[in-house]
Backbone as CSV, one residue per row, in Angstrom:
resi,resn,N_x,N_y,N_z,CA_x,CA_y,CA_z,C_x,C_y,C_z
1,UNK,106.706,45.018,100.672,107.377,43.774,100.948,106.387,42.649,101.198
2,UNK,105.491,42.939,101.323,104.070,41.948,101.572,103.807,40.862,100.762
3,UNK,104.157,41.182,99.247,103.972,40.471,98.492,104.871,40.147,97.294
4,UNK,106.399,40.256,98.120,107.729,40.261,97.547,107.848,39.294,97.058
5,UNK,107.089,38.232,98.060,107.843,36.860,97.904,107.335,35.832,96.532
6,UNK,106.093,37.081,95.623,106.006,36.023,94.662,106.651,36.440,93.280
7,UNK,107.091,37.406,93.193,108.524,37.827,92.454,109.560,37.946,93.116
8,UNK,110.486,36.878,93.172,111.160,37.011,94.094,112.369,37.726,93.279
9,UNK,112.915,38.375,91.965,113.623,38.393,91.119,113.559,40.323,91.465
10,UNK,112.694,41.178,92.240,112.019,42.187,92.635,112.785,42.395,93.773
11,UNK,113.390,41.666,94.556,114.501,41.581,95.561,116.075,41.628,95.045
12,UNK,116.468,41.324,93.953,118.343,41.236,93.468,118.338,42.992,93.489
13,UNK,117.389,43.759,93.324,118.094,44.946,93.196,118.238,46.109,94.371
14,UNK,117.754,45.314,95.582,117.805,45.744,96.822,116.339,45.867,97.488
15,UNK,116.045,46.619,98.335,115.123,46.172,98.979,114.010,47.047,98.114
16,UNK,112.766,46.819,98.362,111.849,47.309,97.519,110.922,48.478,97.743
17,UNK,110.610,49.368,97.818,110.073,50.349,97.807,108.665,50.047,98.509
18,UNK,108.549,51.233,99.838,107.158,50.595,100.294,105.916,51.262,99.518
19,UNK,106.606,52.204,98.590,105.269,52.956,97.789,105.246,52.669,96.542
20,UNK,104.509,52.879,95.329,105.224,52.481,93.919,104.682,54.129,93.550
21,UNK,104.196,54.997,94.371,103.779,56.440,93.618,104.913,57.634,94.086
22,UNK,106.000,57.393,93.475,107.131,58.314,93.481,106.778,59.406,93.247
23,UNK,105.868,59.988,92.235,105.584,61.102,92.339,105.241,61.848,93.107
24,UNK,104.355,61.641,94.333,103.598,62.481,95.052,104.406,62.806,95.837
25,UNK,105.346,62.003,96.378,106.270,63.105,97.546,107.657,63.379,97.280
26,UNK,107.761,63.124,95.551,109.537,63.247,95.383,108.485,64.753,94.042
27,UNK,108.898,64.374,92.900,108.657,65.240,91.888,107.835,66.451,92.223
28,UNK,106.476,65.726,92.200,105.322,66.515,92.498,105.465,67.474,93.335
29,UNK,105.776,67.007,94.537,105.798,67.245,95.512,106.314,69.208,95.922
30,UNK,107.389,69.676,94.673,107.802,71.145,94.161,106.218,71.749,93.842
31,UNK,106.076,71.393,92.743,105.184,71.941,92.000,103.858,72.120,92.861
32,UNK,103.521,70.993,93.542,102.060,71.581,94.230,102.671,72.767,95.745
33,UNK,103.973,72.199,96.155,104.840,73.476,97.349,104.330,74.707,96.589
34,UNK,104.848,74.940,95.194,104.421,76.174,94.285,103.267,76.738,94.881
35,UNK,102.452,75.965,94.129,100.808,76.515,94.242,100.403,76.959,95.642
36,UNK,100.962,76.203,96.497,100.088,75.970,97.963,100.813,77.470,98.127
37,UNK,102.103,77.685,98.165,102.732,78.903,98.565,102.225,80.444,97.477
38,UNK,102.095,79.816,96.607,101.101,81.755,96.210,99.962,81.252,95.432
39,UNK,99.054,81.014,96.280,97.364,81.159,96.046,96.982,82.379,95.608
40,UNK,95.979,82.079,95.120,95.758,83.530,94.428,95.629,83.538,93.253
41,UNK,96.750,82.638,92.703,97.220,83.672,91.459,96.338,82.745,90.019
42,UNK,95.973,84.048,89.368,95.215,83.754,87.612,95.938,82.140,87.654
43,UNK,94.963,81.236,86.581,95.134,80.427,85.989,96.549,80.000,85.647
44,UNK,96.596,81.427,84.258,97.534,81.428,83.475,99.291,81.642,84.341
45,UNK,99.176,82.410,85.518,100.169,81.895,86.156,100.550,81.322,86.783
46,UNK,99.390,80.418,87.214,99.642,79.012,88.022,100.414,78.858,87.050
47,UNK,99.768,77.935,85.564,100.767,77.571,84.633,102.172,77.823,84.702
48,UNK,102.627,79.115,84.241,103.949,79.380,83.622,104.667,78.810,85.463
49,UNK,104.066,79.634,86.469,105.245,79.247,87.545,105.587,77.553,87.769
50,UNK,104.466,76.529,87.487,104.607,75.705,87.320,105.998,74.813,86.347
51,UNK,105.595,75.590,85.082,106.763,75.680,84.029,107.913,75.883,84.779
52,UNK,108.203,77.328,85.310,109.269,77.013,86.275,109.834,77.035,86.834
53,UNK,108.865,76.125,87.843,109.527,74.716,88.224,110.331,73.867,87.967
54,UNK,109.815,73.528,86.846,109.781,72.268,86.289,111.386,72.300,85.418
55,UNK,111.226,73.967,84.393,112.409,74.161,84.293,114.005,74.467,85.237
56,UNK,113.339,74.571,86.066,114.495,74.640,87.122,115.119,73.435,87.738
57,UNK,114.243,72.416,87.516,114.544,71.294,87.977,115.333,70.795,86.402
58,UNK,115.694,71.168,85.591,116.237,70.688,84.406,117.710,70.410,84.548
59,UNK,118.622,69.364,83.689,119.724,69.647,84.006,120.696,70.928,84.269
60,UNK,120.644,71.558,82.936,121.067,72.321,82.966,120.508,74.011,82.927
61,UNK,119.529,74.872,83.981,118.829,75.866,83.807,119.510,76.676,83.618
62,UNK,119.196,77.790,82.883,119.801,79.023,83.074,118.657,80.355,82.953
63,UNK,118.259,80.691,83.929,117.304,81.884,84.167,117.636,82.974,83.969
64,UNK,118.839,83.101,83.466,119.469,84.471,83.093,118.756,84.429,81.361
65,UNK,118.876,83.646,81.049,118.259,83.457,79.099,117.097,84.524,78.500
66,UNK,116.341,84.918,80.251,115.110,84.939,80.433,115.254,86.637,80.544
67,UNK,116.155,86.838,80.525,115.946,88.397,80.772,116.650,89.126,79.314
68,UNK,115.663,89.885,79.177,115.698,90.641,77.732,117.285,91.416,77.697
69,UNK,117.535,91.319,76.333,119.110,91.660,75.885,119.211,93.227,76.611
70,UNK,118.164,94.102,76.181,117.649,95.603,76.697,118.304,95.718,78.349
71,UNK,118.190,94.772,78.837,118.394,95.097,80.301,119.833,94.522,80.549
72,UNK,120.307,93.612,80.011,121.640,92.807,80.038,122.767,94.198,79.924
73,UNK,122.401,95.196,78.845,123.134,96.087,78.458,123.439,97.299,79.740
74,UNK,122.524,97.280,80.591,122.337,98.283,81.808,120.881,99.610,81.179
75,UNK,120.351,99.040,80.230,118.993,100.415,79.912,118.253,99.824,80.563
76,UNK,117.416,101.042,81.177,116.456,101.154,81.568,115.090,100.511,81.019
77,UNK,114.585,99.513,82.410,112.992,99.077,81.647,111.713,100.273,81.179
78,UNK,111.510,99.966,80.056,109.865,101.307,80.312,109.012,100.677,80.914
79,UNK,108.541,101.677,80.861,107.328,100.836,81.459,105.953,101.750,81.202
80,UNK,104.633,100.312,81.046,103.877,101.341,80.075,102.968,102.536,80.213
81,UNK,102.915,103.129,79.207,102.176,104.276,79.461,100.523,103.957,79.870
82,UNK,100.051,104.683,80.171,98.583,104.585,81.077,97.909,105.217,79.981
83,UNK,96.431,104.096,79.574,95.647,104.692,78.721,94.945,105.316,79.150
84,UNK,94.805,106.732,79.112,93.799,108.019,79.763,92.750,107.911,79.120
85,UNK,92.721,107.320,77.778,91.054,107.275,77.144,90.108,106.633,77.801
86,UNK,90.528,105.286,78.455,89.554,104.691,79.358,89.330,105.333,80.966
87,UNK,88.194,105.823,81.030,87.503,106.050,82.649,87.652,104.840,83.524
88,UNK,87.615,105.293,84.497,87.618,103.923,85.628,86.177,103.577,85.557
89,UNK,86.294,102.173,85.826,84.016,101.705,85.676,84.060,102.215,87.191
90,UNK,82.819,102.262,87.070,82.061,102.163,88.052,82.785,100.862,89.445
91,UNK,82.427,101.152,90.937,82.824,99.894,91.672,84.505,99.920,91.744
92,UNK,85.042,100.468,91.271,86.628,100.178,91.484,87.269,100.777,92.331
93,UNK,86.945,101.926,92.782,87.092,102.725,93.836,86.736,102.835,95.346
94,UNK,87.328,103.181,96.624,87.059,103.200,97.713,86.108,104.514,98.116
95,UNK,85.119,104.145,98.869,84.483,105.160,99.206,84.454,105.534,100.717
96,UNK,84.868,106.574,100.735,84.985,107.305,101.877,83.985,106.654,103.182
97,UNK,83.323,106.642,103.089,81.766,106.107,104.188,82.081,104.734,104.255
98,UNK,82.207,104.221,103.631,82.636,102.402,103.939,83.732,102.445,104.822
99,UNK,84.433,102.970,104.666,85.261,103.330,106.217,85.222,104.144,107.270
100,UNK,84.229,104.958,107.395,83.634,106.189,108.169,82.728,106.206,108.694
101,UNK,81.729,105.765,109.204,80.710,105.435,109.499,80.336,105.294,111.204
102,UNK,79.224,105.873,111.190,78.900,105.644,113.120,78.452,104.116,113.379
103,UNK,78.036,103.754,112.818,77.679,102.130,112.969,78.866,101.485,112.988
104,UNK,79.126,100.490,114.508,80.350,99.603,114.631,79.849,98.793,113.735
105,UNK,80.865,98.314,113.133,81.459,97.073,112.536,81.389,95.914,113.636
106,UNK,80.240,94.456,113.012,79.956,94.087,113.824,81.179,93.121,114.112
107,UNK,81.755,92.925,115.297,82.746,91.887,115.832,82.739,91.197,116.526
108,UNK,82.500,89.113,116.368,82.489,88.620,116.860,82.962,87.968,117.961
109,UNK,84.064,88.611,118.124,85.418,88.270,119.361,85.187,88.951,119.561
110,UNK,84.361,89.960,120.352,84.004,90.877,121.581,83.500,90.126,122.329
């Protein structure tokens, strides 16, 4: 309103907005809730959950579209088989002694 008075034609449509960046706390404002609420996650699903969002905010959503005909019918999902040809690498596993050990774990709130 500070500087209403030199368009004054900025006033017939009611009073004027004290921000002009609608986005950040109306639109936006979902989409970064998203992110902030599951950190963590790959790139690629920041993306899609972003998507939707975005689709949910559409007129008309329908999230049912989204689920395969296979399951609509009442069958069972598969789910996939485990490739036994690949070994686990190296490092992926817990080792017994990293949790066992006579040496305390040093703790600063003691």
């Amino acid at each position: 309103r500070l500087f209403a008075y030199l368009e004054p034609e900025l006033l017939k449509g009611g009073p004027v907005a004290r921000t002009t960046n609608r986005l950040e706390g109306g639109v936006n404002s979902v989409v970064k809730d998203v992110l902030r609420n599951h950190r963590g996650l790959p790139e690629e699903h920041m993306r899609r959950a972003c998507e939707w969002v975005c689709y949910m905010k559409t007129a008309h959503p329908r999230p049912e579209s989204f689920i395969p005909d296979a399951l609509r019918k009442g069958e069972k999902a598969t789910t996939p088989e485990p490739d036994d040809s690949v070994a686990p690498a190296y490092g992926t596993g817990i080792d017994w002694n990293e949790f066992h050990t006579t040496t305390r774990y040093p703790n600063t709130t003691d």
